[in-house]
C-alpha positions as CSV (number, residue, x, y, z in Angstrom):
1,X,-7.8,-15.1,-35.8
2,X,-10.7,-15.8,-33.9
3,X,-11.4,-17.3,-30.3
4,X,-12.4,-20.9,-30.2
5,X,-16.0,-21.8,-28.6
6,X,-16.5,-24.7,-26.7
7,X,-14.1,-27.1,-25.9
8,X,-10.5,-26.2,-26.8
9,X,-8.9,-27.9,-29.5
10,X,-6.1,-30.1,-28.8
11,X,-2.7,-28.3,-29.8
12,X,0.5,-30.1,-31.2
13,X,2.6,-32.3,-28.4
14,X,6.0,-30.8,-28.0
15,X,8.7,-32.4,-28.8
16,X,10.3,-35.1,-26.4
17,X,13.8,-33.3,-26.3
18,X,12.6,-30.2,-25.5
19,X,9.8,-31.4,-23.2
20,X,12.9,-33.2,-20.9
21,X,14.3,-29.6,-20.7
22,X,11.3,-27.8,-20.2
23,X,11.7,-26.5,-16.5
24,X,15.4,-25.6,-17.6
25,X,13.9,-23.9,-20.1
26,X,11.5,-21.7,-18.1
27,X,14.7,-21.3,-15.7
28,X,16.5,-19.1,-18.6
29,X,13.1,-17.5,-19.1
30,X,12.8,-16.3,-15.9
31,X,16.2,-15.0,-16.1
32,X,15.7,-12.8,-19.0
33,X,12.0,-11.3,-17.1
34,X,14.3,-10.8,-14.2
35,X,16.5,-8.6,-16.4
36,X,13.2,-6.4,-17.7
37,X,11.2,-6.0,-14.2
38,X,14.7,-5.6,-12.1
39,X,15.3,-2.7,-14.2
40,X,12.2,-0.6,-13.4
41,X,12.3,-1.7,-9.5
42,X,15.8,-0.6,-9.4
43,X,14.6,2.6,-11.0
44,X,11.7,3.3,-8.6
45,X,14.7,3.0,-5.6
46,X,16.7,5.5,-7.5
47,X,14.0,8.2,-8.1
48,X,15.2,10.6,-5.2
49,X,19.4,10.2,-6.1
50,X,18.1,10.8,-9.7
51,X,16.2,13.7,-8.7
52,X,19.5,15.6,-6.6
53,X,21.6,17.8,-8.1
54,X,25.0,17.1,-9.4
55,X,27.1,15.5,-9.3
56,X,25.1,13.4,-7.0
57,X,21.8,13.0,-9.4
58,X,21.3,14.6,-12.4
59,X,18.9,17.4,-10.7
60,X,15.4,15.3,-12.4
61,X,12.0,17.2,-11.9
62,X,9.4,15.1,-11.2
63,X,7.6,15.1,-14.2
64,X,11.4,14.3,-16.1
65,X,11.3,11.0,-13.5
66,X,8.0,10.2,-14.6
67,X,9.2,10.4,-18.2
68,X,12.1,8.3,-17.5
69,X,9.9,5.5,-16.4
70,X,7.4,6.6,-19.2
71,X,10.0,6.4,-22.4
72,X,10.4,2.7,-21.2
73,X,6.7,1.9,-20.8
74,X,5.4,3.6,-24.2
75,X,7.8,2.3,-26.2
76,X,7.7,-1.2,-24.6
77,X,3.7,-1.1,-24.8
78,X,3.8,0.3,-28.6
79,X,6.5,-2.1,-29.7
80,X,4.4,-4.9,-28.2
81,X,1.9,-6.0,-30.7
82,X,4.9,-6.1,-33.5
83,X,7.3,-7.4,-31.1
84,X,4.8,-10.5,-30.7
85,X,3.8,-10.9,-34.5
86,X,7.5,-10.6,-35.6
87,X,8.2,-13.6,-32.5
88,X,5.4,-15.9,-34.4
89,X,6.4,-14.7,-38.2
90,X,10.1,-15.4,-38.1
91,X,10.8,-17.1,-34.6
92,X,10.8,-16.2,-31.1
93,X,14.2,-16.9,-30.0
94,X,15.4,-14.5,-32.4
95,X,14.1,-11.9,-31.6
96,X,14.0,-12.6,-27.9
97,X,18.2,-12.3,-28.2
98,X,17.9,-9.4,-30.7
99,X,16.0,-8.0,-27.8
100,X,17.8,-8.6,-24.9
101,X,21.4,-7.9,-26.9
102,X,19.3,-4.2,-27.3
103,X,18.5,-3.7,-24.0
104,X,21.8,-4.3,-22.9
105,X,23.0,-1.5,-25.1
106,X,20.0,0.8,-23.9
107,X,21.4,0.3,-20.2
108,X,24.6,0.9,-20.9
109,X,24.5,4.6,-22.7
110,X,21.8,5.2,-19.8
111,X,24.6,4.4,-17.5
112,X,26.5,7.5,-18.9
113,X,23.6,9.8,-19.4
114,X,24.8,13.5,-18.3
115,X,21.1,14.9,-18.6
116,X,17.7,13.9,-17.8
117,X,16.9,14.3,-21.6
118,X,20.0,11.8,-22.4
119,X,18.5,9.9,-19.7
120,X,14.9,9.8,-21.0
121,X,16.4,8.7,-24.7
122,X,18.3,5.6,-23.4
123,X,15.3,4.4,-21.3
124,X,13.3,4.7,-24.6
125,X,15.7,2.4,-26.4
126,X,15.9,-0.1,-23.3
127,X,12.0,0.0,-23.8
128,X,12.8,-0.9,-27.2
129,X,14.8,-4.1,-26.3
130,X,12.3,-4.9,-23.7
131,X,9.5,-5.4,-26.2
132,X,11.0,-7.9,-27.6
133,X,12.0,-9.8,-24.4
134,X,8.8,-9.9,-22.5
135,X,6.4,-11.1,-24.9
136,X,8.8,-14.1,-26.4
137,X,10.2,-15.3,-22.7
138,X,5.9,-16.5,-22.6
139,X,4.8,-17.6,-26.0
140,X,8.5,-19.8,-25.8
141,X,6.8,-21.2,-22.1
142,X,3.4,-21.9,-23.8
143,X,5.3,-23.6,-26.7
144,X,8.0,-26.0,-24.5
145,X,5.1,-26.9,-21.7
146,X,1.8,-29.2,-22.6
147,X,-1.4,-27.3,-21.5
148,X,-2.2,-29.2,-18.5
149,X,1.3,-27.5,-17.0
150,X,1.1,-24.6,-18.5
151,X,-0.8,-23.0,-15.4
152,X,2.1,-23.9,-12.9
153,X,4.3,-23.0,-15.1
154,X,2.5,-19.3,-15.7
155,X,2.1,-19.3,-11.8
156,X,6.2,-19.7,-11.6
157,X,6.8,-17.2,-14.7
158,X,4.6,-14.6,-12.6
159,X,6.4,-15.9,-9.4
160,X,9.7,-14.4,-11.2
161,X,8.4,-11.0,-10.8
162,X,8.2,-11.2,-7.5
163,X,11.9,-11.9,-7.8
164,X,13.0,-8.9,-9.7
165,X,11.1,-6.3,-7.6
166,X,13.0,-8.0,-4.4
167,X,16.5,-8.3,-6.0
168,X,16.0,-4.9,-8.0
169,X,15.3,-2.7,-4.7
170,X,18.2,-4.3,-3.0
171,X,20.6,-4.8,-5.8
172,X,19.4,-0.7,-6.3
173,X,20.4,0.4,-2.4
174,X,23.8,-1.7,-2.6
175,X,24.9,0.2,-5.9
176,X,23.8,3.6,-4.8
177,X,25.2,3.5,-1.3
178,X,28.9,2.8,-3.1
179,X,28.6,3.8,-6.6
180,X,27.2,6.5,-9.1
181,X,23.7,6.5,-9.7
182,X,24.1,4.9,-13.3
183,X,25.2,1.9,-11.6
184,X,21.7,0.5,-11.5
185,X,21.2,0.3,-15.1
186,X,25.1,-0.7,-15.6
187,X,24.6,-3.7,-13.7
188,X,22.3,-4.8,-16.3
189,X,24.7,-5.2,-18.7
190,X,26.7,-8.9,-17.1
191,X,23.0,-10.1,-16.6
192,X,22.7,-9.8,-20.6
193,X,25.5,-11.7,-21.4
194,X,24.4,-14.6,-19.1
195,X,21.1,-14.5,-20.6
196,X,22.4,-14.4,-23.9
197,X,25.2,-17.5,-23.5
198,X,22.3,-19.1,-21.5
199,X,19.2,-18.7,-24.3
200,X,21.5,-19.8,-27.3
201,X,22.8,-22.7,-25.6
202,X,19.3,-23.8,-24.0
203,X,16.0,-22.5,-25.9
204,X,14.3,-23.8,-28.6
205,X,13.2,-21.7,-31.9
206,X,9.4,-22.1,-32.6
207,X,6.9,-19.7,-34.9
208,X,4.1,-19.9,-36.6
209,X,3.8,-22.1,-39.5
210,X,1.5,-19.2,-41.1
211,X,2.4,-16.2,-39.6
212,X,0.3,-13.2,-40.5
213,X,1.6,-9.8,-41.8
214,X,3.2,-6.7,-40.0
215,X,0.9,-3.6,-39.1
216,X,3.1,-1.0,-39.3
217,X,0.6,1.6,-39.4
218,X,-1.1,0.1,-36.1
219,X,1.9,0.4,-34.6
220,X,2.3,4.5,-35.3
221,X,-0.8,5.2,-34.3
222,X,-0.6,3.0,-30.6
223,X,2.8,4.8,-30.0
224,X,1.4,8.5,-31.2
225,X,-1.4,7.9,-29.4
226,X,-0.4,6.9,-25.8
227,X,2.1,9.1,-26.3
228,X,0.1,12.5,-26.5
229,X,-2.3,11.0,-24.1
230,X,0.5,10.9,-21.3
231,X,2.1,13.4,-22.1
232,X,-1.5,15.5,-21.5
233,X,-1.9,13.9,-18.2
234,X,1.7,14.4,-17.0
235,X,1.7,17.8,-18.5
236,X,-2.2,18.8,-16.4
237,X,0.1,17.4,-13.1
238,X,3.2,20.4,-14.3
239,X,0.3,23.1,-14.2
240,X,-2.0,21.8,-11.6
241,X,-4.7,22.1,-14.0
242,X,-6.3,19.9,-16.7
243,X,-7.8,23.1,-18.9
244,X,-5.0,24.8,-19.8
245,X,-4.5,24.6,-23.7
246,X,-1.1,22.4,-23.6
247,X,-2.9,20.0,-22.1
248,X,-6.2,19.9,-23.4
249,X,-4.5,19.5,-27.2
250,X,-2.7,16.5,-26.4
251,X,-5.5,14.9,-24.1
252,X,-8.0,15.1,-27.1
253,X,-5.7,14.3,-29.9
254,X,-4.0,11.1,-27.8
255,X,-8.1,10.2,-27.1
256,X,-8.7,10.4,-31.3
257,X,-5.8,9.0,-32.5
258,X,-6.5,5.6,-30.7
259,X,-9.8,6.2,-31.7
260,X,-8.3,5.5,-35.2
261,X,-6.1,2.7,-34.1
262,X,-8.8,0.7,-33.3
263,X,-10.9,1.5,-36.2
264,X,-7.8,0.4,-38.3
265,X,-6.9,-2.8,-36.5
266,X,-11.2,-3.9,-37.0
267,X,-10.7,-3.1,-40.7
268,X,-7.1,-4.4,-41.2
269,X,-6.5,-7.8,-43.2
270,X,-3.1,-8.2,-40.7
271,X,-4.2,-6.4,-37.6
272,X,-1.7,-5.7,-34.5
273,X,-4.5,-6.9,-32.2
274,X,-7.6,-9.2,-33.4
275,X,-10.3,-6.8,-32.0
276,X,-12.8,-10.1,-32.1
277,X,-10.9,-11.4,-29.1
278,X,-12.0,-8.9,-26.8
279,X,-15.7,-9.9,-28.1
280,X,-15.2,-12.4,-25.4
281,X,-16.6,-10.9,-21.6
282,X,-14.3,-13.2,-20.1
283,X,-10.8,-12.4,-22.3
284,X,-11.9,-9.0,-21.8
285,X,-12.3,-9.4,-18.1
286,X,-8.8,-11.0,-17.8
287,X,-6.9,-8.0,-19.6
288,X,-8.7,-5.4,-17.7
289,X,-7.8,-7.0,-14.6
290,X,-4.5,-6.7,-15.8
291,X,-4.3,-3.5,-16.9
292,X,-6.3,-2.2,-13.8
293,X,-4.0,-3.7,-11.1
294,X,-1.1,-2.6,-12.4
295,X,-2.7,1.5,-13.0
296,X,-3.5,1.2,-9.4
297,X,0.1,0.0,-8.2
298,X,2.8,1.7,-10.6
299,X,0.9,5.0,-9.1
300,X,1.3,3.9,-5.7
301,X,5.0,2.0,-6.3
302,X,6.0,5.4,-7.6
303,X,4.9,7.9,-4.5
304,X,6.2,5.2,-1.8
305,X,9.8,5.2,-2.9
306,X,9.3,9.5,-2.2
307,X,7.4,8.7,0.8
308,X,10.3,6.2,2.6
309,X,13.4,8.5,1.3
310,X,11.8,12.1,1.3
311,X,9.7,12.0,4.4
312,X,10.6,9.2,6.6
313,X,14.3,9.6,5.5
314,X,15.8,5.9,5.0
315,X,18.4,5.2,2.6
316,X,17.7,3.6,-1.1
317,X,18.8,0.2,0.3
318,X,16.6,0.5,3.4
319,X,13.5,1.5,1.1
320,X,14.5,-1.5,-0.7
321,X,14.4,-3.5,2.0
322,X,10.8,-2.8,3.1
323,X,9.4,-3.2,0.0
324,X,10.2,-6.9,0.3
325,X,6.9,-8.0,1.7
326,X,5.8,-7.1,-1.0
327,X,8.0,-9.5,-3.2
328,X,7.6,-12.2,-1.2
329,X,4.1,-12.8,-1.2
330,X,4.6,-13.0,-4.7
331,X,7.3,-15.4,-5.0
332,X,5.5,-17.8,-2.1
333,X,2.0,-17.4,-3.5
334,X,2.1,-17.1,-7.4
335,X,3.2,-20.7,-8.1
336,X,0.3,-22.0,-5.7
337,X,-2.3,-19.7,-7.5
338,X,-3.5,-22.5,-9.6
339,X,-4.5,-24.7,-6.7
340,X,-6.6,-22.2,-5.1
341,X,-8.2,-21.7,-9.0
342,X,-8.7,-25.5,-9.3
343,X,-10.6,-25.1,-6.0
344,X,-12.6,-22.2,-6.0
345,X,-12.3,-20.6,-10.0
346,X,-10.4,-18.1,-11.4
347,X,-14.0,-15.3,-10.6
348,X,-13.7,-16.0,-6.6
349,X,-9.7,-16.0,-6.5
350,X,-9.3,-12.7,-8.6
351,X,-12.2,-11.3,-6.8
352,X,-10.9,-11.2,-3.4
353,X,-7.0,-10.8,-4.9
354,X,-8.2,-7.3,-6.5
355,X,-10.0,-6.9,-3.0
356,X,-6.7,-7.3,-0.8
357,X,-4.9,-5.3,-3.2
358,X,-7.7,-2.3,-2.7
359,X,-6.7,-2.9,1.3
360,X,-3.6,-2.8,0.4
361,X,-3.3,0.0,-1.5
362,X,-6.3,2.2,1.1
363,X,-3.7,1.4,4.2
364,X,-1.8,4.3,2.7
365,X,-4.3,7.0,3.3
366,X,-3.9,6.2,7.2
367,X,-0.1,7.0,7.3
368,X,1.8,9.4,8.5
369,X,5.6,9.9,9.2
370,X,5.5,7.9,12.4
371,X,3.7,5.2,11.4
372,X,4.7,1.9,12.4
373,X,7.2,0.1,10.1
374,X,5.5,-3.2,11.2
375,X,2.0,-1.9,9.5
376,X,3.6,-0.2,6.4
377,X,5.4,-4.1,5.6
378,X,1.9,-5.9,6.0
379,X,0.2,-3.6,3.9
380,X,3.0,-4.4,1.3
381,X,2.4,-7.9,1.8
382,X,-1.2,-7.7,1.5
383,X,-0.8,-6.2,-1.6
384,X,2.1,-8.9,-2.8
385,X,-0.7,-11.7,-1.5
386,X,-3.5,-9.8,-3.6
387,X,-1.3,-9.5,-7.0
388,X,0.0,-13.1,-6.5
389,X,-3.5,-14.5,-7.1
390,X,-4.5,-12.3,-9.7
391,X,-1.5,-12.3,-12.0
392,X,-1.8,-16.1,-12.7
393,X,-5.0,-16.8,-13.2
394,X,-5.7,-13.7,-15.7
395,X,-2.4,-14.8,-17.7
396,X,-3.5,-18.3,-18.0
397,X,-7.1,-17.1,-19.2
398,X,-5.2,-14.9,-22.2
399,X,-3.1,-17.4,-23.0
400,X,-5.2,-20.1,-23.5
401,X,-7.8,-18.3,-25.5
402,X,-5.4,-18.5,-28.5
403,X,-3.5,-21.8,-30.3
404,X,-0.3,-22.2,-29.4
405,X,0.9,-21.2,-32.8
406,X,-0.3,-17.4,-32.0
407,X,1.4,-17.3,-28.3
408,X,3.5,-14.3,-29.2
409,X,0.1,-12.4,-30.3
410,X,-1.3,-13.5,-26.8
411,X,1.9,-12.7,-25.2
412,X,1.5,-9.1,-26.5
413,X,-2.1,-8.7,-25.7
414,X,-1.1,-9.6,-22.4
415,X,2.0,-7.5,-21.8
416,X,0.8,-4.4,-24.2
417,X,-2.0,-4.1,-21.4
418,X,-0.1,-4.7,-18.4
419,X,2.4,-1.8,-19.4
420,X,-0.3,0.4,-20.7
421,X,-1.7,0.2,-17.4
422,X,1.7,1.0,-15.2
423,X,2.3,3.7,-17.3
424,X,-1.3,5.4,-17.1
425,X,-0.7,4.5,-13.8
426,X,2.0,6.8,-12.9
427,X,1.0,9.7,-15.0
428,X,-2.2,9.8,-13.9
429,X,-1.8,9.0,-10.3
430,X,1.9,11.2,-10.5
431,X,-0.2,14.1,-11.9
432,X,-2.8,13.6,-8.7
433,X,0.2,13.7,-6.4
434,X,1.8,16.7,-8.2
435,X,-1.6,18.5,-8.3
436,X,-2.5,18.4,-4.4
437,X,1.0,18.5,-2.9
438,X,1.4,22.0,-5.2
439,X,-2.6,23.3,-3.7
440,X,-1.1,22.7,-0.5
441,X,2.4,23.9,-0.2
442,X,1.6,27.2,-2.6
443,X,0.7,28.5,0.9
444,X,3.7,28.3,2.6
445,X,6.2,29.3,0.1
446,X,5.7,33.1,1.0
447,X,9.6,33.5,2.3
448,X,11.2,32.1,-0.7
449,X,12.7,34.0,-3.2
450,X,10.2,34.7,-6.1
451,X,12.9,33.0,-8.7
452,X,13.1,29.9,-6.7
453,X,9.1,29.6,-5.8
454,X,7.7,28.0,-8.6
455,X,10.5,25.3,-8.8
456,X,10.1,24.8,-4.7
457,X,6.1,24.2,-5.5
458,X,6.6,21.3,-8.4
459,X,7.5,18.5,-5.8
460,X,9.1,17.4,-2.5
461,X,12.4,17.2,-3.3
462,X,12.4,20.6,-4.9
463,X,10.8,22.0,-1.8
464,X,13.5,20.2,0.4
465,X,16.2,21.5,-2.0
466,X,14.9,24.6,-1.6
467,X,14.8,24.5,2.1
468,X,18.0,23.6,2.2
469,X,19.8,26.5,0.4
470,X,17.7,28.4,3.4
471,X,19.6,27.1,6.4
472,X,17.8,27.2,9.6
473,X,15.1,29.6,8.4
474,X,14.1,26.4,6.1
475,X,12.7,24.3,8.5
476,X,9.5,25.4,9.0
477,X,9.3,24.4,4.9
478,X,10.9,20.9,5.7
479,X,8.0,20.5,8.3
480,X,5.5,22.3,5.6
481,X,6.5,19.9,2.5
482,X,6.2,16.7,4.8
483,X,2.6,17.4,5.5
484,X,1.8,18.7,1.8
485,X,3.1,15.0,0.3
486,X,1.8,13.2,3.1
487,X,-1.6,14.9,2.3
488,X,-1.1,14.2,-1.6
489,X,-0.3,10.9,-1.0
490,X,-3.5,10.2,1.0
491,X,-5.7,11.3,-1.5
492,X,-3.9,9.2,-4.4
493,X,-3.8,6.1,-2.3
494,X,-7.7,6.6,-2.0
495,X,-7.8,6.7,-6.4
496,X,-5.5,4.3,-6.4
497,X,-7.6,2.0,-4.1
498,X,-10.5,2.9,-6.1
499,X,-9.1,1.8,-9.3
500,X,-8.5,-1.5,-7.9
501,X,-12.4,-2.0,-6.3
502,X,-13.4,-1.2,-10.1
503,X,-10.9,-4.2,-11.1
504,X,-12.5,-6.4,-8.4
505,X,-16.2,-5.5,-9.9
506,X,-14.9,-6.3,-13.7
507,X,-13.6,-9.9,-12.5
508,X,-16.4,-10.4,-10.6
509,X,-19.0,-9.7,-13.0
510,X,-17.2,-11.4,-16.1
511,X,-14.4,-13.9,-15.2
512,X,-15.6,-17.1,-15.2
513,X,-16.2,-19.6,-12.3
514,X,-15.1,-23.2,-11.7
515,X,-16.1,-25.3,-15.1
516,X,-19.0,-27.9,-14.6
517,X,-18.6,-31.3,-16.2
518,X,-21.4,-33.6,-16.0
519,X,-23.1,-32.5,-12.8
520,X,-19.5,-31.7,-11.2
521,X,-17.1,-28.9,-10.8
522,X,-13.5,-30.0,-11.9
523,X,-10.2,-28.0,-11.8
524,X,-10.0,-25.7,-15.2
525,X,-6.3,-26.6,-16.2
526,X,-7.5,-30.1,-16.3
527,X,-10.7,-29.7,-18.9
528,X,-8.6,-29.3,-21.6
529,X,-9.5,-32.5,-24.4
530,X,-5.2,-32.8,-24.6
531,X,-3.7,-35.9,-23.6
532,X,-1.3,-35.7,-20.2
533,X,2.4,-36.7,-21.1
534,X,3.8,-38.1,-17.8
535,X,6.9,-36.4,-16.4
């Protein structure tokens, strides 16, 4: 596989029956991305229950939570690059309902998990199901839409994340406020079976007509890899240092065996990933972007849901609520992201998106636990806003740069990256938070018992737990543990801001700008060489 140069070559039209369906179509894709992203924002709601002791949580550390919402991500980003050649070898709506009927299963069993082990299992095999979902809801859109819609009908796609992480929050606070906690991944399983009834009755099949091989080995060593990788980080955040042995072993073998993924995939006749594509600065651009927005958010999306119940002390529902800002800049922007690029290019838009999402993500250093409600929902939306125009535009780039017969390989590149970066995100950023809220609280754990000091230091809801086995002589740790994470989270809302101006600098540098045709700038979507099929 190889990017084309120059003018892109005309692709198959799609069939008349199916192109009278189309935005049907997308409909039941967005419904099955709904089911994937309104699992994870329910999950980042349900971090403090999950976190209590029994029988109200299942008494989660924070490194266990950040497993949890690992097992999913690792699986999902190692299963990807399969998950999209198997979609192109033996057809995408296959295993786009193998997947979802999977991940139904997964949320079930981690419904009834009695452990945070069980727990950490079930959201693996959910991650397994999920690999399968995401990657095939997007090469079916770039197979059932002509190119010149396939940008507004990214832009509505992305627009369904927006969705989820409003509904999941919500859906999240409802549940916990009257059920158990394993309501939120129960209530995935009715969702399932709509999307099942709905994708057999509605979607098309489509593959490639010469689908290449499957690299099992590139798959081991992607899973192996991240997986000692994050494990190192999360594992430097346990000790609050990054030298100790446990750590260093699985930083440096994670580093060296991706080292040898990617030497395998250059030498492999069926590679997971075509390493030439990255050979292109602006493909390469488009996935860093990618990958960099979401490290910078998941981090932050993680400490905020701690920060709203833990310190400022509203309910899962009402942390739900306030992250809707957030959602619905997303849901109002993302489908109008393609005007602004057909005015001003894909560099300028995802330039200043990765900027507003730095702003965004920087507001956090200046709060405290009386700050304004009012401020802490704009800086949500600014950050919504910010995403809205970069999600779009970065897709359509990845997407493009491959025939449609290969969409499931760009549908993985795409994903693989996207989760990748969430899941460095919150390990990374997680082991920050862990690491400076445990340097600052150590000093004020002197009147706890010596058995319980250790478990008090590891996060804010063990301090608070703590605390509250002390009675009234526990306040003074209440107070202690609120400035400690409020501290913590300043510092990683700084990183995480950082991360995102190093996104803006990549986009800047290497996406490209408005296309010039004969003297004159016209809209990108439209230079495409394809006949436009009238609606």
């Amino acid at each position: 596989m190889s990017i084309p140069s120059g003018a892109p070559v005309a692709a198959p039209r799609v069939p008349e029956a199916v192109h009278r369906r189309r935005w049907a179509i997308l409909g039941v894709l967005m419904f099955s991305l709904l089911i994937v992203v309104l699992d994870n924002s329910i999950l980042n709601v349900a971090v403090k229950t999950i976190a209590s002791p029994a029988p109200t949580g299942i008494g989660a550390t924070q490194s266990e939570l950040e497993w949890a919402i690992n097992s999913y991500t690792l699986v999902f980003a190692g299963l990807l690059f399969t998950a999209g050649l198997l979609g192109d070898r033996i057809g995408r709506k296959k295993v786009l309902l193998a997947g979802i009927l999977v991940f139904g299963i997964g949320s079930a069993l981690a419904a009834l998990s009695s452990s945070p082990g069980e727990l950490i299992t079930w959201r693996a095999l959910m991650g397994f199901g999920a690999a399968f979902v995401m990657p095939a809801t997007l090469a079916v859109l770039m197979n059932v839409f002509e190119r010149d819609e396939q940008p507004k009908a990214i832009g509505i796609w992305a627009g369904s994340v927006g969705l989820g992480i409003a509904i999941g929050p919500i859906t999240g606070g409802l549940l916990l406020e009257h059920f158990w906690w394993g309501s939120i991944f129960l209530v995935n399983v009715p969702v399932v079976v709509l999307a099942l009834i709905a994708m057999a009755v509605l979607v098309p099949d489509s593959k490639d007509p010469a689908p290449g091989r499957v690299d099992p080995l590139g798959v081991v060593l992607s899973v192996i890899g991240l997986v000692l990788l994050v494990y190192g980080i999360i594992r430097g955040g346990e000790l609050a240092s990054f030298t100790d042995v446990t750590v260093l072993a699985p930083l440096i073998g994670g580093l060296l065996v991706l080292t040898g993924f990617v030497w395998h995939e250059k030498r492999s006749s069926h590679p997971s990933i075509d390493i030439a594509y990255f050979r292109e600065p602006a493909f390469s651009a488009a996935v860093a972007a990618i990958a960099l927005v979401f490290f910078a958010l998941m981090g932050v999306t993680f400490f905020s849901a701690f920060y709203l119940q833990s310190v400022r002390g509203y309910t899962a529902l009402e942390s739900g609520l306030l992250i809707l800002p957030l959602a619905a800049a997303q849901m109002i922007f993302a489908p109008r992201a393609r005007l602004v690029v057909d005015r001003f290019g894909a560099r300028a838009v995802c330039t200043v998106g990765m900027l507003l999402v730095a702003a965004g993500l920087a507001a956090f250093a200046l709060f405290d636990a009386d700050t304004p409600l009012w401020v802490l929902c704009l800086a949500f939306f600014v950050q919504g806003t910010g995403m809205a125009h970069i999600m779009p535009p970065v897709t359509v780039a990845v997407m493009q740069a491959l025939p449609r017969e290969r969409a499931g390989s760009g549908s993985a590149i795409n994903n693989t990256f996207r989760q990748v970066g969430g899941a460095l995100g919150i390990a990374v950023l997680g082991s920050v938070l862990s690491t400076v809220y445990r340097s600052d609280i150590e000093g004020h754990l002197d009147g706890v018992p010596a058995a319980a000091r250790d478990v008090a230091g590891e996060s804010i809801e063990a301090t608070l737990g703590v605390a509250e086995k002390l009675g009234p002589a526990g306040k003074p740790l209440v107070a202690a543990a609120n400035d400690a994470f409020i501290g913590a989270m300043h510092v990683t809302a700084l990183g995480s801001a950082a991360v995102a101006l190093i996104g803006a600098a990549v986009v800047a540098l290497f996406l490209p700008g408005r296309p010039v045709v004969r003297g004159e700038r016209v809209p990108e979507a439209q230079d495409t060489g394809e006949p436009v099929r009238q609606s």
